[in-house]
C-alpha positions as CSV (number, residue, x, y, z in Angstrom):
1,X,0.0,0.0,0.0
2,X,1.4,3.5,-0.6
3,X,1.9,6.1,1.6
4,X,-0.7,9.3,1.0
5,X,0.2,12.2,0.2
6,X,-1.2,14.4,1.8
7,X,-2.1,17.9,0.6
8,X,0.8,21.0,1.8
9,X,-1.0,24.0,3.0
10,X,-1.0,25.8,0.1
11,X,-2.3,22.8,-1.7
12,X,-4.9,22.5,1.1
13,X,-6.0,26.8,0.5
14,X,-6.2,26.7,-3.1
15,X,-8.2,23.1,-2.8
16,X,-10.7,24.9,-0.3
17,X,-10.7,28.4,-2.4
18,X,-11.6,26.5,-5.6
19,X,-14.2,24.4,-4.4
20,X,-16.0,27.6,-2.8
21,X,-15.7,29.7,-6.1
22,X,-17.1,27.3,-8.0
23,X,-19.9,26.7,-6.1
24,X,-20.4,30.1,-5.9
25,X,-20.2,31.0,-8.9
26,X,-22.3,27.8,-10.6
27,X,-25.2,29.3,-7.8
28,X,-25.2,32.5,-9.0
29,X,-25.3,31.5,-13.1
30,X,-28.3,28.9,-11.8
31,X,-29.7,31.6,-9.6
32,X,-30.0,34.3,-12.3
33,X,-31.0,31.8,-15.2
34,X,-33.7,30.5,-12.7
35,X,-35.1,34.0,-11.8
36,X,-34.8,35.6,-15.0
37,X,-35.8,33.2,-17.5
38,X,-37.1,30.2,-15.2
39,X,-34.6,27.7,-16.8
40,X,-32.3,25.6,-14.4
41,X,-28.6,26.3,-15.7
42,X,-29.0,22.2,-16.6
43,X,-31.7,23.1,-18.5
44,X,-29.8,25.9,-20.5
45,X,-27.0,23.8,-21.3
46,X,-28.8,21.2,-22.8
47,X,-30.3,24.0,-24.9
48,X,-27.2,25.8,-25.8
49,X,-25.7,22.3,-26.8
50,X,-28.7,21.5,-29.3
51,X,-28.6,25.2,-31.1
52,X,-25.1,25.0,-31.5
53,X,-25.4,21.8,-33.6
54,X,-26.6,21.4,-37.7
55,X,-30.6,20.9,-37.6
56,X,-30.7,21.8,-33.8
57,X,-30.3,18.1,-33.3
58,X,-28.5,15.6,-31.5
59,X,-28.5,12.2,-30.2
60,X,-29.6,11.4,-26.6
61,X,-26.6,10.0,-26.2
62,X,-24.4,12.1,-27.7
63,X,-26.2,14.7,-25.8
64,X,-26.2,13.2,-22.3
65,X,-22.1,12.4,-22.5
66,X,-21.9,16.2,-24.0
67,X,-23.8,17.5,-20.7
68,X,-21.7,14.7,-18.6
69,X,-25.8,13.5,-17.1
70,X,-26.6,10.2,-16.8
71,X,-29.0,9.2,-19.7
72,X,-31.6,8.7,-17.1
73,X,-31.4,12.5,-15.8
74,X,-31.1,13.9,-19.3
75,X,-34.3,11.5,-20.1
76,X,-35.9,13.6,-17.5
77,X,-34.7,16.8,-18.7
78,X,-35.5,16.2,-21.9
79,X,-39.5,15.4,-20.6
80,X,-39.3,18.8,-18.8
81,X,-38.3,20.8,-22.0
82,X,-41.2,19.2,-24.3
83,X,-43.6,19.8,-21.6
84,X,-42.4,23.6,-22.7
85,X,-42.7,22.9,-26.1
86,X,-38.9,23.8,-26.5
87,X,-37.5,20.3,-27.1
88,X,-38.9,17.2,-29.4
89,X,-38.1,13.8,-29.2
90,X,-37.5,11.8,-32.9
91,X,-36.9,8.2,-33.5
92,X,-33.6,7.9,-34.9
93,X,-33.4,7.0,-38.7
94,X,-30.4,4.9,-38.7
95,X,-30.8,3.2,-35.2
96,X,-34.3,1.9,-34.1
97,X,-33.1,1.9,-30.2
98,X,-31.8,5.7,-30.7
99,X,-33.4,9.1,-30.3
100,X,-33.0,12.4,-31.3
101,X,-33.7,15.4,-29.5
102,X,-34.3,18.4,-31.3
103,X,-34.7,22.2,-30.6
104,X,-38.2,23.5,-31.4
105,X,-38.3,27.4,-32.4
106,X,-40.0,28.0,-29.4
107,X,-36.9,26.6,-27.5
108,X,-34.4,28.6,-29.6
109,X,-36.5,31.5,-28.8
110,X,-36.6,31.2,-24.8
111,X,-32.3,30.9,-25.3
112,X,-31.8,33.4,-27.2
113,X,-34.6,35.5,-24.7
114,X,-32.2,33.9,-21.6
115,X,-28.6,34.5,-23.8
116,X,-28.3,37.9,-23.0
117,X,-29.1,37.7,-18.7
118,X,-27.3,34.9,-18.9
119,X,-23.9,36.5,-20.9
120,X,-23.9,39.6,-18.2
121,X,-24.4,37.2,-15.1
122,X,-21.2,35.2,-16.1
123,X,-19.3,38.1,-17.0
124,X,-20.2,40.0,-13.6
125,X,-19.2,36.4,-11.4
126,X,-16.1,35.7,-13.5
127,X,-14.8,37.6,-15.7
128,X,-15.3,41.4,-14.2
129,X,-13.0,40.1,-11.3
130,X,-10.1,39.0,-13.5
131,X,-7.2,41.0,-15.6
132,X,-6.7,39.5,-19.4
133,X,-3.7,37.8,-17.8
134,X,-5.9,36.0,-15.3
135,X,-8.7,34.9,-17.9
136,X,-5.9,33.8,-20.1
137,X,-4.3,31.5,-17.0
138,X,-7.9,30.2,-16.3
139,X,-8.3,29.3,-19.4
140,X,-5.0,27.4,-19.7
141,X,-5.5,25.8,-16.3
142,X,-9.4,24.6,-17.1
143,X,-8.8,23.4,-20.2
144,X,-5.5,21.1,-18.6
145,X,-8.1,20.0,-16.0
146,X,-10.3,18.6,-18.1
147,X,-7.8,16.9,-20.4
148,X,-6.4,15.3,-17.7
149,X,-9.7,14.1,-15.9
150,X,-11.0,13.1,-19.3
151,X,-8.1,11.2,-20.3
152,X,-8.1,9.6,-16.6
153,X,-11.6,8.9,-16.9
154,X,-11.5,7.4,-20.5
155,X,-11.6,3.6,-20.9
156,X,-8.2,3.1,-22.0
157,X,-6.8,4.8,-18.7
């Protein structure tokens, strides 16, 4: 068994300052979104993700691993979006188990209606309180983290 290593104290302060900002800052963006437009941040994702796409339209799947949701939850999500009329469920044509979830007008309309709240809420929680240097660092560090934790968590790891 190997020893642990345990976390220095700057280690430790960075660990605890992290995990408070970004639960701050992942309650404010739901907060707003929620208030303003009465769409979960969840919820605006999953919408974001489908108008970003050719035909507004995606694979559950493909969708769910995008999101990083089970494909239980984002089963549920989707049933919560079609209830608003702003998502649709399709069979998909070249796979009889698959479906397709697809962005209704009336769903690109309530984004693009959210988009701009949205925008001004993450650019007063984040980027306001950062220099270029500092958005440029976070950028560089976020994008390492998620290599590195997708490569860890990938199959062939």
């Amino acid at each position: 068994m190997s020893e642990t290593r345990w976390l220095s104290p700057d280690e430790q302060h960075t660990w605890r300052a992290y995990l408070t900002a970004h639960r701050l800052l992942l309650d404010e963006i739901d907060a707003q979104l929620r208030r303003d437009s009465g769409i979960p941040h969840a919820y605006y994702e999953i919408l974001v993700r489908l108008s970003e796409t050719p035909g507004r339209t995606l694979r559950m799947s493909v969708l769910a691993e995008g999101t990083r949701v089970s494909p239980s939850r984002l089963s549920h999500a989707i049933t919560r979006l079609e209830e608003r009329g702003w998502v649709r469920r399709e069979d998909c044509p070249t796979d009889r188990r698959g479906q397709l979830a697809v962005l209704t007008d009336e769903g690109y309309a309530a984004l693009a209606a959210a988009a701009p709240g949205h925008v001004e809420a993450v650019r007063r929680a984040l980027f306001d309180a950062l220099d270029a240097d500092q958005v440029r660092w976070l950028g560089a560090i976020s994008q390492t983290l998620a290599d590195h934790l997708d490569t860890a968590g990938s199959p062939e790891a």
